[in-house]
N, C-alpha and C positions, 0 to 999 in steps of 0.2 A: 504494500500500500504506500502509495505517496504521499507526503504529508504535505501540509501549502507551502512549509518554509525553504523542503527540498525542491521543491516546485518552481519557486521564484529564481533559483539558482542559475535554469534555463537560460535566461537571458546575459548571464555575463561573459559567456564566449562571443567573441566576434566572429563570427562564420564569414564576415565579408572578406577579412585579410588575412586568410589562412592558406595552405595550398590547395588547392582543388582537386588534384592527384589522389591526395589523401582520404579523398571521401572513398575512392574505391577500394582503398588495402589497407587502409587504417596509417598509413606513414610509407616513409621508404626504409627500406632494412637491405643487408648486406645482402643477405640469403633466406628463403623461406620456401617450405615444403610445406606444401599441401594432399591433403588425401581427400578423394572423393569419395566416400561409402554408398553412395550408389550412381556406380558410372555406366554409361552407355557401353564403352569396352574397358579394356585393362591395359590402355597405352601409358604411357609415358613421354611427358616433355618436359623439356627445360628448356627454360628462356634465358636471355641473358639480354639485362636489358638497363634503361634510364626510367626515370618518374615517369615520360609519355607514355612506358607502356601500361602502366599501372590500371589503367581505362578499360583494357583488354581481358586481365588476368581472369575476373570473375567468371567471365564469358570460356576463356580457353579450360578451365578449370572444372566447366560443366562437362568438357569431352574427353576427361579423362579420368584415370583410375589417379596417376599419380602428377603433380605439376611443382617440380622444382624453379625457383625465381631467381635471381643473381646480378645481383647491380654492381656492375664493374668500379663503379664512382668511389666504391667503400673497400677495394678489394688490396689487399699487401703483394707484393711480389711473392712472400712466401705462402700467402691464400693462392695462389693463383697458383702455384704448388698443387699445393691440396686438393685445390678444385679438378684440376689433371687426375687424380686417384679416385675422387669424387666420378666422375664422369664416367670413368673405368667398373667403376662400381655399382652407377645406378643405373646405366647402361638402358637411357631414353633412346626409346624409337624417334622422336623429333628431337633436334635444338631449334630452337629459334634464336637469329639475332636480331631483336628491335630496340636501337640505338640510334640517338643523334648522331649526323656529320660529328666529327673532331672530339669523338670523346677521348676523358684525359686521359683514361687508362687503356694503350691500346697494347700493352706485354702479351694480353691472353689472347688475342689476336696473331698476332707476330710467333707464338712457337706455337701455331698451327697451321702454318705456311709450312 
């Protein structure tokens, strides 16, 4: 039950100057894994991606069993490491890459040429 005083709280976030991104995924985060407990099939994707794709995720998330996310913006040399055995391991039928021109990190790119 709500009480009036928790009620009036509502009003003290500014929803006008916040990021927009965020209404879909709740923020940006380095890396996030999702499970769908009831998928159309049992694929797998991982994205690898900035905040524009954020818009997408809910939607890509419905067409599958599992949806790994991965924002290069946040990522170490030595994540990117990782993410190398990562990848080996969780072994997605799709990657997707949905990234601005010039992003800053482009290591994970480069030793996959």
């Amino acid at each position: 039950m709500i009480e009036y005083s928790d009620h009036c709280n509502i009003n003290k976030k500014d929803y006008f100057n916040i990021n927009q991104y965020e209404a879909y995924t709740g923020g940006n985060y380095p890396f996030v894994e999702i499970r769908n407990f009831n998928p159309v099939n049992h694929k797998k994707i991982m994205i690898i991606k900035d905040s524009m794709s954020n818009t997408m995720i809910p939607f890509l998330a419905l067409q599958c069993e599992y949806l790994t996310e991965i924002d290069l913006r946040y990522l170490t040399e030595s994540d990117m490491n990782s993410m190398k055995t990562y990848i080996d391991e969780f072994k997605p039928d799709f990657i997707i890459f949905s990234t601005t021109l010039g992003m800053e990190n482009s290591i994970f790119i480069e030793d996959f040429e």
